[in-house]
N, C-alpha and C positions, 0 to 999 in steps of 0.2 A: 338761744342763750350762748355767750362764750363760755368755750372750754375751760379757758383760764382768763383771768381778769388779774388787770396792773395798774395801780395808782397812776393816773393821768399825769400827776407830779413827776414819774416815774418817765414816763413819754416825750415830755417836753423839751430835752434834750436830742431827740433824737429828729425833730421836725424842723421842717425851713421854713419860710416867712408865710409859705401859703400853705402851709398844714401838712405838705407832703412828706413820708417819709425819708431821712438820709439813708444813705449806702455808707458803708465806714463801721465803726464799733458796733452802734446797733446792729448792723445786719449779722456780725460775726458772733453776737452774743445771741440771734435768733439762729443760726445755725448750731452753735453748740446746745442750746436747749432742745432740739430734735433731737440732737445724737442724745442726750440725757434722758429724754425720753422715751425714746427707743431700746436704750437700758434696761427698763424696768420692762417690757415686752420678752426678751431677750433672755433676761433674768429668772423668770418664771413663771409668765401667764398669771400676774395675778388678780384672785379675787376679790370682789369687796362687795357687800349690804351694809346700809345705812338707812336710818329711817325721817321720815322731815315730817311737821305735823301737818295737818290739815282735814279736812271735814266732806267725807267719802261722796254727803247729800250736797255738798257745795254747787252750784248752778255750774259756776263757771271751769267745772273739772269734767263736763260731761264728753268725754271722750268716745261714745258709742261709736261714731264712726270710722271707717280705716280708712286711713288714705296711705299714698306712695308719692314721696316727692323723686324728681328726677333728681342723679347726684350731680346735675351741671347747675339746678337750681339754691345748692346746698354747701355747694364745695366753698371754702373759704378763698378768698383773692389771692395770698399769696405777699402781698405788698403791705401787711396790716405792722402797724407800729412790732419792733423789737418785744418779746417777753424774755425776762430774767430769769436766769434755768435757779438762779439758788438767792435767797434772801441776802446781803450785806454779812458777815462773817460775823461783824463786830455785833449784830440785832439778836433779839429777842430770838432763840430755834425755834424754825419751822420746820415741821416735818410731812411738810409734803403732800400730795394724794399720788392716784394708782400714776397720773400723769401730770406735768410741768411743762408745755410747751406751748407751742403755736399752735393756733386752731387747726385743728385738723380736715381732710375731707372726708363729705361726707359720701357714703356710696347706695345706700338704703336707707329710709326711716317712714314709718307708718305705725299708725295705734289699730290695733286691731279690733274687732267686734266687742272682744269682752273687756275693752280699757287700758288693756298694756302696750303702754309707749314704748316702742323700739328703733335706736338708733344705732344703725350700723358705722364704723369710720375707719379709714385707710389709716391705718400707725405706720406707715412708711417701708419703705425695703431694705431687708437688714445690709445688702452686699456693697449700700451705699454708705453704710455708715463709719465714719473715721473720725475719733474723738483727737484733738487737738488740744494740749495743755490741760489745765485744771478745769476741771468745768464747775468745781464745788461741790461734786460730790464723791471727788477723790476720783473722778476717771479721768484714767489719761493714757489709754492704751486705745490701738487698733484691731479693730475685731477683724479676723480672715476666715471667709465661707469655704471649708474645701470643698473640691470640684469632685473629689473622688477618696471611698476608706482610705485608710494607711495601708502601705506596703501594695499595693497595685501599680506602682508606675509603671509597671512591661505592659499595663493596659491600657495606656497612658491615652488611647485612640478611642474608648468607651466612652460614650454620654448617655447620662442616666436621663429617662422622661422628665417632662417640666413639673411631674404632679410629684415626682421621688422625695425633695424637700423643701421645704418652704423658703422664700424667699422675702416674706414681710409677713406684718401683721397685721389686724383689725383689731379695734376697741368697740364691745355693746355694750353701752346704756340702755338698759331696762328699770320701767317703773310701774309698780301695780299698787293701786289706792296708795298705801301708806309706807311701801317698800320703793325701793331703788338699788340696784344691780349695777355695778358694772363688770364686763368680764374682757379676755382677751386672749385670743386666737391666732392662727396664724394663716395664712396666704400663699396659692400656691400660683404656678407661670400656667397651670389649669387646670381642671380638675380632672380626675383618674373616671376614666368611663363615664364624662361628663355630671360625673354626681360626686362633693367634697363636701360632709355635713360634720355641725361639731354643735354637742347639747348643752346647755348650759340649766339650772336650776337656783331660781333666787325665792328670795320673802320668805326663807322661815323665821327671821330672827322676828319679822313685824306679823307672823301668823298667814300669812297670805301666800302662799308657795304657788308659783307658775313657774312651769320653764319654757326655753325659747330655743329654737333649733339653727342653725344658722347654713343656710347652704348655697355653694356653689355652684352654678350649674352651666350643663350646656347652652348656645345660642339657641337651638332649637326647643328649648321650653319654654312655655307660655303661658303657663302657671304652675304652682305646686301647691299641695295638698297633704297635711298632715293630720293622722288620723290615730291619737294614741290607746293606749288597751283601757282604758277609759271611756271611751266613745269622743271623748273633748277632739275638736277638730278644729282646723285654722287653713284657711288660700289665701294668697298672694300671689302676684303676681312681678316674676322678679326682673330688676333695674341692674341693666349690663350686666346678667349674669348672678345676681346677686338677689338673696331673700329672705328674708325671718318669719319665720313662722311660730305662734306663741301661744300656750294655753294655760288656765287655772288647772294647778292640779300638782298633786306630790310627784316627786323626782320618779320619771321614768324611764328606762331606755329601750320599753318596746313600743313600737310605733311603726307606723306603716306609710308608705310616699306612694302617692300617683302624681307621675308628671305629665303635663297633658304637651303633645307636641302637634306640629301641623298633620304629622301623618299618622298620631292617635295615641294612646297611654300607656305608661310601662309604671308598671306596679311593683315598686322595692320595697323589701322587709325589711326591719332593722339592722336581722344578721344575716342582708346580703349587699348592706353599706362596704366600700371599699373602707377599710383601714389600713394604720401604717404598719407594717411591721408582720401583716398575712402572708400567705404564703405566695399569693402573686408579687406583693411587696416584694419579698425579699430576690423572687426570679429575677425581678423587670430592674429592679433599682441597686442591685449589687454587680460590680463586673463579672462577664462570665464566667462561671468555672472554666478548670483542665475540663478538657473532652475525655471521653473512657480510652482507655488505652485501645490500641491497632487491636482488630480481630487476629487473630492467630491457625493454628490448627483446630479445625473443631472435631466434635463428638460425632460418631458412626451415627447419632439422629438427632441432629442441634434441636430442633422442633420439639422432640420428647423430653429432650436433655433441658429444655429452657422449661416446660410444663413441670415438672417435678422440681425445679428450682425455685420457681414462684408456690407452687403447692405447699412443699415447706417454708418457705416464708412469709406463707399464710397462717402453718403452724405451729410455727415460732410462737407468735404473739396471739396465738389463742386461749381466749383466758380459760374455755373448757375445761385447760387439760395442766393439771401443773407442771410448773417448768423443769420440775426434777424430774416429772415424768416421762421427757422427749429431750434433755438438755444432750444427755450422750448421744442419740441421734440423728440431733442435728445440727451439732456444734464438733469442732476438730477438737477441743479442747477446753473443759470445762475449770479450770484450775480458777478458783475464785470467783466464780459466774453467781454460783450460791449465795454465798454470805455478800455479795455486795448487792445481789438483787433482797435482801432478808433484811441490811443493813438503811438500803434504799426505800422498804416499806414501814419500818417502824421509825423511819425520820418522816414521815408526814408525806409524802410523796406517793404513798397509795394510791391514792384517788386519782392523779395525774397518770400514776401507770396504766391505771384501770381503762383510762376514756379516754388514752393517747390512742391514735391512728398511722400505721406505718404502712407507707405505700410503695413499691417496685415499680420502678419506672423505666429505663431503659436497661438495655442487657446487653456483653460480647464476650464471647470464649477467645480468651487471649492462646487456648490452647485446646487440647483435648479435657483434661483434666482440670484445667482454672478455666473462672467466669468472673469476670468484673459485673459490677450491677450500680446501680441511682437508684435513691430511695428519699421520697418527704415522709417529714415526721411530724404531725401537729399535737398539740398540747393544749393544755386547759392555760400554759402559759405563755403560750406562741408557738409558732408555726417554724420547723427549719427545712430548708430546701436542699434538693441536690446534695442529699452526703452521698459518700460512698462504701461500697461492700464487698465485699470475694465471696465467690463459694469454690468448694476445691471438691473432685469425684472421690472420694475414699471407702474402697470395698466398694466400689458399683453403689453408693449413696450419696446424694449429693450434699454436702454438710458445709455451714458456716464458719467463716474465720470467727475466736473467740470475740476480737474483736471488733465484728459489728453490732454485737450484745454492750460488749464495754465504755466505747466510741459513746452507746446513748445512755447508759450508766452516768457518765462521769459532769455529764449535763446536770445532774441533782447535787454535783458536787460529791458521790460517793465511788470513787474507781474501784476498779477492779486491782485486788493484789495477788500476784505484780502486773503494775499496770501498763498500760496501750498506747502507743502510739495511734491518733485519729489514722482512719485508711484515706489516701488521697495518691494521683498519680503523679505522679515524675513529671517536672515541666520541662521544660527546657531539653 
C-alpha cells in the first residue's frame, strides 16, 4: 500500500509521452516534501492510534503467520511520480497525517504469530536535510546538526561514537485486529554495545493494547527474542540489522532479550539496555573533562591518607547516620549545608536523595594537606559523571570542601546560602 496517494490528475503534468517521470519542478517539489516530512520526525516523535472497521472472523485477515520480507524487496524505486508536500493554498484545509511524502524505504516488515502487522521504514537522515523556500508549511530555514556541545571548541579534535546521536529516523506502522499505530523513532551510524532498542505501546483507544519493541542490532545476531513479565514472547529474525518484536499485552517495560549469535546467547534485562543520557552516555559522548590537577607533595602515608578519604565519603552519604550528626566532621565548613539539605527534602526531592548513589572514583594529593577526587552521581533522574571534589587534612581529619555537599545540592534547584561555585580545575 502507498504511504501517500495523489490524484493521478495531479501526476499528469509531470510525465512525458511514455509515462516516464520529468526531472524539473516535480522533482524539486519531491525534494521539498521529504524535507517536510522529516519535519514532523524532528519535531517530536509523534504518536498516533486510529481505528478502521473490519471483522476480526473475516477469512481474508488471517494473518497467523510471520513472515520477514527483505528491505531490498520493499524499498520504494525512488523515481515514482512527484508528491505534493501541502494542498493548493487557495483549497479546502488539509491537515495532514503523522507524514506527507514520498514513499518511504522499507527496512523490516512481518506479522507476527499473534496478528500484529509490523512495518518498519527509514524517515531519512536528518544532517541532510535543507528546507528551501516555503514549503507550505511555513518552513524555510536550515536545520544544523552540531558536531560537538557548546563552548568545547579547544576540543575541537574530539568525536563522539556513531551511537552518541542520532542521525535519522524510522516510522512503525503497527496494526492489531481493529487498531493501527504509528510511531517514530530515531536512527543511530550504530548501535551502542550492538543493542539500540526503543518500545512503543499501541490499541488502547480500540481496547486491544500490544506493544512492539524495535531494535537495532549487531551483524553478529541471528535472531532475537523477546520475552515480557507476562510470559507473552515474540522471535524474529532481523533484516540488516534491524527487528520488531511485538506482543498482546498492556504497556510494559520489563522484559528480557536473548540474542542468539554464531558463538551462542547473551541474555539482556531491560535495565541493562543502553540508554541515552546513563552514565556511560554521558563518559563516552561528552568531550573529555580537565584531568585532576598535577600530584603534588604528598602525606607521610598517601595509601592511609587516600583509605580514610574514601571511608568518609562513604560516610558522608550514609543514610544510617544523620547528617547533622557527622556534618562538623567531615565537612570544613557547615554554613548553610542544613537548611538547604532540610529545604531540599521537603520540596519533593527526598526520595531522589535517599536512592541516589555517590561514587569516588579517581584520587591525587596536590599536596600534603589537599586532595583532589572524581566522583559519579546517579539518580532516580539521571546519572552525572566526572564531578569533582577536594578534601583538605584539618586537625589530622580528613574533611570535605563545603562545597561538594552544595555542588550536588544545587542540582534540585536548592543552593546552599551563600552559595558555591561548582569545584572544577583550571584549564588552560
Amino acid at each position: 500500500m502507498r504511504i501517500a496517494d495523489t490524484d493521478p490528475d495531479e501526476l499528469d503534468d509531470n510525465l512525458d509521452d511514455d509515462g516516464r517521470p520529468l526531472r524539473g519542478p516535480g522533482s524539486r517539489r519531491r525534494k521539498l516534501s521529504v524535507m517536510a516530512g522529516a519535519a514532523v520526525v524532528i519535531a517530536g516523535g509523534i504518536t498516533a492510534a486510529v481505528a478502521f472497521s473490519g471483522d476480526d472472523d473475516d477469512p481474508a485477515a488471517d494473518v497467523s503467520k510471520s513472515t520477514v520480507v527483505e528491505s531490498s524487496d520493499t524499498t520504494g524505486s525512488g523515481d515514482g511520480p512527484a508528491v505534493a508536500v501541502a494542498p493548493s493554498p487557495d483549497g479546502f484545509p488539509d491537515y495532514g497525517s503523522d507524514y506527507m511524502g514520498p514513499q518511504l524505504d522499507t527496512m523490516f516488515q512481518r506479522t507476527t504469530d499473534t496478528g500484529i502487522r509490523l512495518v518498519l521504514q527509514n524517515s531519512g537522515d536528518w544532517q541532510d536535510f535543507v528546507f528551501e523556500g516555503d514549503t507550505g508549511f511555513g518552513v524555510a530555514e536550515t536545520i544544523a546538526i552540531p558536531v560537538a556541545p557548546p563552548g568545547t571548541g579547544q576540543q575541537s579534535s574530539w568525536i563522539a561514537p556513531q551511537w552518541c546521536s542520532p542521525i535519522g529516523g524510522f516510522r512503525l506502522a503497527m496494526s492489531f485486529k481493529d487498531a493501527i499505530g504509528i510511531a517514530n523513532g530515531s536512527r543511530y551510524g550504530e548501535p551502542r554495545d550492538g543493542l539500540a532498542a526503543t518500545l512503543f505501546s499501541s490499541g488502547y483507544a480500540e481496547g486491544v493494547p500490544f506493544r512492539a519493541l524495535v531494535l537495532n542490532l549487531g551483524d553478529d545476531v541471528l535472531s532475537a527474542t523477546a520475552t515480557w513479565a507476562d510470559d507473552a514472547s515474540d522471535t524474529a529474525v532481523p533484516v540488516d540489522g534491524w527487528v520488531v518484536l511485538a506482543t498482546p499485552g498492556e504497556a510494559s517495560g520489563k522484559f528480557e532479550l536473548v540474542l542468539q549469535t554464531e558463538t551462542g546467547e547473551r541474555t539482556v534485562a531491560w535495565d541493562e539496555i543502553p540508554q541515552d543520557g546513563d552514565l556511560e552516555w554521558q563518559k563516552d559522548c561528552s568531550p573529555p573533562p580537565p584531568e585532576l590537577p598535577l600530584a603534588g607533595g604528598q602525606p607521610d602515608d598517601p595509601a592511609g591518607a587516600e583509605a580514610q578519604i574514601r571511608a568518609n565519603y562513604d560516610l558522608l552519604y550514609d543514610l544510617d547516620i544523620a547528617f547533622a550528626d557527622k556534618a562538623e566532621q567531615l565537612l570544613d565548613d557547615t554554613t548553610g549545608v542544613l537548611d538547604a539539605i532540610e529545604q531540599m527534602r521537603e520540596g519533593g526531592f527526598a526520595d531522589a536523595a535517599e536512592t541516589s548513589v555517590h561514587t569516588m572514583t579517581d584520587l591525587v594529593f596536590v599536596s600534603p594537606n589537599e586532595a583532589w577526587f572524581t566522583y559519579d552521581l546517579e539518580t532516580q533522574f539521571g546519572g552525572f559523571a566526572n564531578r569533582f571534589g577536594i578534601a583538605y587534612l584539618i586537625d589530622g581529619e580528613w574533611r570535605f570542601a563545603r562545597a561538594v555537599v552544595c555542588q550536588d545540592l544545587s542540582l534540585t534547584g536548592i543552593p546552599c546560602n551563600p552559595p558555591v561555585n561548582d569545584i572544577y580545575p583550571a584549564v588552560g
